[in-house]
C-alpha positions as a printed NumPy array, in Angstrom:
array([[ 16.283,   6.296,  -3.849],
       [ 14.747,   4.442,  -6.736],
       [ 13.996,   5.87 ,  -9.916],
       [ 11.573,   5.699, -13.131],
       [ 13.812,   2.834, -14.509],
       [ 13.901,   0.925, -11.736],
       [  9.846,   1.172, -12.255],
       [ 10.089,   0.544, -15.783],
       [ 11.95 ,  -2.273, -15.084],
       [  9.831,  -3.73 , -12.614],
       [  6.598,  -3.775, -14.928],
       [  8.781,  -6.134, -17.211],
       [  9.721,  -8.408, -14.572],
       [  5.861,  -8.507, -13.061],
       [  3.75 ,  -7.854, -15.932],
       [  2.922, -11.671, -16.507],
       [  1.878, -12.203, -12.711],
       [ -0.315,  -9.595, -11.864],
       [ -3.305,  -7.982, -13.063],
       [ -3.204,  -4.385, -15.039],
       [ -6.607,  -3.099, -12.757],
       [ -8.703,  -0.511, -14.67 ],
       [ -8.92 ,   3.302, -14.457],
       [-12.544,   4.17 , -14.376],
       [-13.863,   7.42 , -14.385],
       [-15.537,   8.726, -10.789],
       [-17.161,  12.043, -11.908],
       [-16.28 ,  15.227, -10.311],
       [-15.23 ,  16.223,  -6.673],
       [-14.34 ,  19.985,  -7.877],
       [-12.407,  18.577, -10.451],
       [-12.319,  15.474, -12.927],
       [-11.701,  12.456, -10.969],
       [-10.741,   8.81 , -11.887],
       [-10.522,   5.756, -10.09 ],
       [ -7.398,   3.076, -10.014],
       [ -9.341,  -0.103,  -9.151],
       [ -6.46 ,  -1.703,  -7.457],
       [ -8.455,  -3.08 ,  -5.384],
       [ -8.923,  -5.884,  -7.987],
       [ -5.664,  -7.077,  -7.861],
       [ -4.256, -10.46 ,  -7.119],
       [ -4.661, -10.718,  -3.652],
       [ -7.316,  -7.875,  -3.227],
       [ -4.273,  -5.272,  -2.659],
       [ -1.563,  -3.206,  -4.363],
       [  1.446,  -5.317,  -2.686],
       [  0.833,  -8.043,  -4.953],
       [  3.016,  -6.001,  -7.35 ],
       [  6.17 ,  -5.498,  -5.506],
       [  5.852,  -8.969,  -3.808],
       [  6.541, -10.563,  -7.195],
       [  9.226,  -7.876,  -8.005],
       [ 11.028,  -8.637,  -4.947],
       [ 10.734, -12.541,  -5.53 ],
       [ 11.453, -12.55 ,  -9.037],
       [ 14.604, -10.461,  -9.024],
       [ 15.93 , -12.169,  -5.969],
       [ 15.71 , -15.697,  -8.106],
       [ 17.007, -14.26 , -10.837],
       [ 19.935, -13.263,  -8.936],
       [ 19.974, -17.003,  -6.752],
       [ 19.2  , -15.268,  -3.847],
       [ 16.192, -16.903,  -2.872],
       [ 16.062, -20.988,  -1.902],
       [ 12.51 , -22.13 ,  -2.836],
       [ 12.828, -24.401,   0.434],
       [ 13.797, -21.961,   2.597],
       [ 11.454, -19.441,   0.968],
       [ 10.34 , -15.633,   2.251],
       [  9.715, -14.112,   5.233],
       [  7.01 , -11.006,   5.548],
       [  6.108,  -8.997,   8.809],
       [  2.891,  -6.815,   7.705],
       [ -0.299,  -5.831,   9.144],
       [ -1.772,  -8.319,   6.846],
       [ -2.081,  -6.908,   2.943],
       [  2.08 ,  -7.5  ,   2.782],
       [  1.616, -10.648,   4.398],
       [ -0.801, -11.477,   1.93 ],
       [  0.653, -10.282,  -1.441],
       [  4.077, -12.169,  -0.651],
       [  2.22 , -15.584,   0.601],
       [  0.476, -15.458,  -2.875],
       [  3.512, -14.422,  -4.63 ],
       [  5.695, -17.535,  -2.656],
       [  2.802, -19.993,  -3.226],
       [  2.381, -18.752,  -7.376],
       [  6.653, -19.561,  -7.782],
       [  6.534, -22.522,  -5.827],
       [  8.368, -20.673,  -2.694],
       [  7.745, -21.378,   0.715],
       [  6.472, -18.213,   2.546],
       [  6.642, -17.445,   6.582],
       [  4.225, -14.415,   7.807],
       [  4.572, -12.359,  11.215],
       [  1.436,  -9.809,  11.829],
       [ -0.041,  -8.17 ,  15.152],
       [ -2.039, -10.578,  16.859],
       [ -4.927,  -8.277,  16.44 ],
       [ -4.768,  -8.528,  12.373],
       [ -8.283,  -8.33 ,  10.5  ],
       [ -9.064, -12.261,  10.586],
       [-10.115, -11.461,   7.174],
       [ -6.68 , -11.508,   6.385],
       [ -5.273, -14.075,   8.511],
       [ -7.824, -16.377,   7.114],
       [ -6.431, -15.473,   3.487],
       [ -2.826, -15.918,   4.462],
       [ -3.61 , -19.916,   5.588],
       [ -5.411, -20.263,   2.434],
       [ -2.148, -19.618,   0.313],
       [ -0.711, -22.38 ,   2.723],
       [  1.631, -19.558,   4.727],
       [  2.819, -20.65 ,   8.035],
       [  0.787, -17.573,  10.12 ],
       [  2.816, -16.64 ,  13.737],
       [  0.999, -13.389,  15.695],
       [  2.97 , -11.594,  17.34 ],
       [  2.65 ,  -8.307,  19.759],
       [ -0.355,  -5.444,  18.658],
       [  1.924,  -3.302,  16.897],
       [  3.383,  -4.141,  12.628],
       [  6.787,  -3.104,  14.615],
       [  6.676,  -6.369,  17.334],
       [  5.678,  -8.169,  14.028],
       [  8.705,  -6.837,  12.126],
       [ 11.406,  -7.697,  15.053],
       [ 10.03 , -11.497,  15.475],
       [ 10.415, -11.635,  11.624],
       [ 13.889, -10.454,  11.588],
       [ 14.712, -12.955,  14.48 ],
       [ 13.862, -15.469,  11.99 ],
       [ 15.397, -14.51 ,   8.849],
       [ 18.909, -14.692,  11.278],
       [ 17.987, -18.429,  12.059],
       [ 16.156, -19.493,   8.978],
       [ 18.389, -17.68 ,   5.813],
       [ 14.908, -16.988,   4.533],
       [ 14.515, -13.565,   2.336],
       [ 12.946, -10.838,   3.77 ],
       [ 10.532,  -8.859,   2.161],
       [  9.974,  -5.473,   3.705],
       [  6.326,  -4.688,   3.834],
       [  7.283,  -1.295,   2.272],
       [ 10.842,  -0.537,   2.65 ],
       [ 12.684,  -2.057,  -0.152],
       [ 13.979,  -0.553,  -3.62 ],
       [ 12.25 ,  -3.924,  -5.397],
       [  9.253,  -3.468,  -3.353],
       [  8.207,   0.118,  -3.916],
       [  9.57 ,   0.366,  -7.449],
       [  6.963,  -2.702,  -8.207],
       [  4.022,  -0.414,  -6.518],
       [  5.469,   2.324,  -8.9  ],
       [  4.524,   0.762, -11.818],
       [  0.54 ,   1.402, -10.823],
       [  1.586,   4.982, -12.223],
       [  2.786,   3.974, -15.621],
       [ -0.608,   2.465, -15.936],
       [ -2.745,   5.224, -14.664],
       [ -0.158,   7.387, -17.119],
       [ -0.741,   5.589, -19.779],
       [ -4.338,   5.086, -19.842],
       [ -5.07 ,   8.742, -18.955],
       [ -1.607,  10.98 , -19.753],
       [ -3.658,  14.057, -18.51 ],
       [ -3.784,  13.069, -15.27 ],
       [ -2.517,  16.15 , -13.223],
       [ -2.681,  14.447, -10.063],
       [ -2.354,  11.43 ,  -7.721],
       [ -3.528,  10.862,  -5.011],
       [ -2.64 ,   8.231,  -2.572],
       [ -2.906,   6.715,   0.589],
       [  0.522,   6.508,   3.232],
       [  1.347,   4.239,   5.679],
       [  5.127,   3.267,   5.827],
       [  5.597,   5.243,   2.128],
       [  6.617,   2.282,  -0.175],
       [  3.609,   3.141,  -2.399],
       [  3.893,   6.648,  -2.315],
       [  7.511,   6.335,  -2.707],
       [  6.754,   4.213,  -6.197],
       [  4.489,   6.792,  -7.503],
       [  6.329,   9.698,  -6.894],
       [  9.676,   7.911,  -8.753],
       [  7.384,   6.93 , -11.688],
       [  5.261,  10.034, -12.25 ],
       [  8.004,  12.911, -11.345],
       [  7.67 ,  15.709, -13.98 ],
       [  4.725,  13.929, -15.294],
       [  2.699,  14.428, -12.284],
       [  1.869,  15.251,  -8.563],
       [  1.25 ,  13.121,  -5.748],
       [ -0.817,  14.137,  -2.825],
       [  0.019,  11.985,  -0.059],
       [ -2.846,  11.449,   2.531],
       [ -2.379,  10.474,   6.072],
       [ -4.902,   9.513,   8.928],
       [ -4.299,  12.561,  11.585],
       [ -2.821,   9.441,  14.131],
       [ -0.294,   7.978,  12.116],
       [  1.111,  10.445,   9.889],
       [  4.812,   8.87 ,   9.525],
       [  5.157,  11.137,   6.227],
       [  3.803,  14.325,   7.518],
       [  5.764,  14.25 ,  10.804],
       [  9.395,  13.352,   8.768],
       [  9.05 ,  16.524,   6.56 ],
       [  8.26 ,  18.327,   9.329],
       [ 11.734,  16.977,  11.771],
       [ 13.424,  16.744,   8.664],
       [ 14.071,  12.988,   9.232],
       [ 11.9  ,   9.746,   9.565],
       [ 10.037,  10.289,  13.087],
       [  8.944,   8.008,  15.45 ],
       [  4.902,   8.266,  15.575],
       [  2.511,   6.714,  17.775],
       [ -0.078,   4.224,  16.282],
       [ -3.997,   4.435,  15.995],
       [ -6.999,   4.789,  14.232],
       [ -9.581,   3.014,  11.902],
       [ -7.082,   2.403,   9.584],
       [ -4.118,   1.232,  11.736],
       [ -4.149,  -2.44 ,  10.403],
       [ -2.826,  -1.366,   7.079],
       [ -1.596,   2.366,   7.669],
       [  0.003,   0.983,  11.023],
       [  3.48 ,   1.686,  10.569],
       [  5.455,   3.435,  13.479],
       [  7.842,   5.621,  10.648],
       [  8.386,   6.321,   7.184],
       [ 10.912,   4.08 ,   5.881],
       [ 14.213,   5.722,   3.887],
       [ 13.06 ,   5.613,   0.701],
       [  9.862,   7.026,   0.677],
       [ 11.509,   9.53 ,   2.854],
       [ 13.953,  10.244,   0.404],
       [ 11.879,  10.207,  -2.547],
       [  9.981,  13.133,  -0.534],
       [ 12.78 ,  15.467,  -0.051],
       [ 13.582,  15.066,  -3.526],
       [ 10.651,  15.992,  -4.717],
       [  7.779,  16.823,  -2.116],
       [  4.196,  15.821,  -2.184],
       [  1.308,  17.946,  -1.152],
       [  0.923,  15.974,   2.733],
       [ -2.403,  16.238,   3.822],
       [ -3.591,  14.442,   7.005],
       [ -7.617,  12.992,   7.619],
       [ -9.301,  11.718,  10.698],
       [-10.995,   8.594,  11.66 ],
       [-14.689,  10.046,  10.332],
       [-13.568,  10.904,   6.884],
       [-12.54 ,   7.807,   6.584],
       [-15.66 ,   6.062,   7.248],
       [-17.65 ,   8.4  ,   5.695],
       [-15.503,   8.273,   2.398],
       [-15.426,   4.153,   2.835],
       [-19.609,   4.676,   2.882],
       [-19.298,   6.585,  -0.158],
       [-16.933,   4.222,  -2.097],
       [-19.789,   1.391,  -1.129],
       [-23.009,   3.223,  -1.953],
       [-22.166,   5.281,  -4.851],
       [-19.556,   3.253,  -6.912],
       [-20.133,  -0.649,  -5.113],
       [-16.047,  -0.777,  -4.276],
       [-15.553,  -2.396,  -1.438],
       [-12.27 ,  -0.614,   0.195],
       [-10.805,  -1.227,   3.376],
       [-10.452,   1.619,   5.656],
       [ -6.249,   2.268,   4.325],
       [ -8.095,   2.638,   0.647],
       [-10.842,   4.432,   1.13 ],
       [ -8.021,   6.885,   3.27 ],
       [ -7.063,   8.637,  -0.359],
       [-10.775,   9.086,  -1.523],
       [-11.408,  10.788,   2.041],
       [ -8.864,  13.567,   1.266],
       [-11.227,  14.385,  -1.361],
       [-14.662,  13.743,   0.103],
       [-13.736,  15.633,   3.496],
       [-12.255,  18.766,   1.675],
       [ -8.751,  18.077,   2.689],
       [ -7.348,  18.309,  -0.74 ],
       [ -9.334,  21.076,  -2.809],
       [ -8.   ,  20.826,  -6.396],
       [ -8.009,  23.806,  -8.79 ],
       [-10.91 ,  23.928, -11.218],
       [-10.403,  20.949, -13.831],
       [ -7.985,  19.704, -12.185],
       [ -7.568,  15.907, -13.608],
       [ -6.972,  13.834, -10.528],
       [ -6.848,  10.015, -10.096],
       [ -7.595,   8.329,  -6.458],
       [ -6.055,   5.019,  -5.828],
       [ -8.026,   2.739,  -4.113],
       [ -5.356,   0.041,  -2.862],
       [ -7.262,  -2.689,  -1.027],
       [ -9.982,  -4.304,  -0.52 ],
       [ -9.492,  -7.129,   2.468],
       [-11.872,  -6.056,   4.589],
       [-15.217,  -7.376,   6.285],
       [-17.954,  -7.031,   3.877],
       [-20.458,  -7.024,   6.628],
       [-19.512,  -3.412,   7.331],
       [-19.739,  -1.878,   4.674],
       [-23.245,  -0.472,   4.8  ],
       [-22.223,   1.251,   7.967],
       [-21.657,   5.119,   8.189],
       [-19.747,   4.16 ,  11.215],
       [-17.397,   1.311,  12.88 ],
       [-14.702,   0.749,  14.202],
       [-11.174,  -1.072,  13.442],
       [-11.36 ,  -4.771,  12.186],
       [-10.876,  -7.461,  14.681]])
């Protein structure tokens, strides 16, 4: 469990590394709607924010040797925010992803000088090889989403949205493994509700609530690369029986058609995982009440901009 002060305390420790994205008004989808451009964060992703959380409070606490550095296993956006985060403090950083990763983001990873290993198809295969090596190495993992320091430093995109618009009624939010979800809900709870949208193929959330305890699910779909993991980790799961979200699940066709939209009517370039929120929306499968304020996160942006144009596609190679 983590809770609004670990959030609070978070923003502190980040604040001068990463940049506060803006809330912009989106117009109406049955209801006021507002955009968190967090897609213009360091990095082009969310994770930028509990990278540096996790990095800063380990040094703080001398548990982190610059030489030996950090070790991430992602699908590429957590490999990403924590190679920018290690190269920014002067911290060596090792990254494990599938070897079918967007080369988008493999390309990004080698230019924040990471040492890159691909391994397996799955963020899972990834994960184990990492952990092999943080038992040689002594290198500090950082969970791509599992970690107190990791979501709590995703949280703090609430405060903002909170701040900047303390109507908001409603956030909604794309779920993979649950480390951003599981920010949001600690930093907005009593203050407002999270609707937590999962593609129909992977929905690690949706299928925990149901058993009662994090699931194995199987993996696939447009958005695999960065919605791609296998369960729900603790916390998020945690966070969720605390306090549950409204869990809706989309397919692969909202998606794309909600990633169209995101291009062609507002120019944001999301990647399939960000446009995933906007399509519970666009595809009807969140309905809020009349004026209803909501707010949409769009998380990421490391995607191909060739494809954008496209009403369809298919997954990133």
């Amino acid at each position: 469990m983590i809770t609004r002060d670990d959030v609070l305390a978070a923003e502190k420790r980040i604040s001068p590394h990463i940049r506060r994205t803006p809330l912009l008004r989106g117009g109406t989808y049955s209801a006021p709607l507002w955009l968190k451009c967090e897609f213009l964060q360091h990095t082009g992703v969310f994770k930028a924010r509990g990278a540096f959380n996790r990095q800063l409070a380990a040094l703080e606490r001398g548990e982190l040797d610059p030489g030996v550095g950090v070790v991430a296993a992602s699908g590429g956006n957590a490999g990403l925010a924590n190679a920018y985060a290690a190269a920014a403090l002067g911290v060596q950083a090792t990254v494990f992803v599938p070897a079918n990763a967007p080369r988008v983001k493999v390309e990004r990873l080698l230019a924040y000088n990471a040492t890159v290993r691909q391994v397996g198809t799955e963020y899972v295969e990834a994960y184990e090889a990492a952990q092999e090596y943080v038992a040689q190495s002594g290198a500090l993992f950082c969970h791509a989403y599992d970690q107190p320091e990791i979501a709590a430093g995703a949280g703090t995109i609430a405060e903002e949205i909170l701040r900047d618009e303390p109507g908001i009624d409603t956030i909604v939010v794309a779920v993979g493994g649950g480390g951003l979800y599981a920010g949001l809900a600690a930093a907005a709870s009593g203050r407002a509700k999270i609707v937590a949208v999962e593609l129909v193929t992977i929905p690690t959330l949706h299928a925990a609530l149901e058993a009662g305890r994090p699931v194995d699910v199987s993996v696939s779909g447009i958005a695999a690369d960065s919605l791609g993991a296998r369960r729900v980790g603790d916390i998020a799961f945690s966070m969720a029986s605390k306090e549950p979200p409204v869990s809706v699940l989309v397919d692969d066709e909202a998606i794309i058609a909600a990633r169209t939209l995101l291009w062609s009517e507002y120019r944001i370039p999301a990647e399939y995982g960000a446009a995933t929120a906007f399509a519970a929306l666009t595809a009807g499968a969140y309905v809020p009440r009349e004026n209803e304020r909501v707010a949409v996160i769009i998380c990421g942006a490391n995607t191909d901009p060739s494809t954008l144009g496209a009403a369809t596609g298919s997954p990133q190679a």
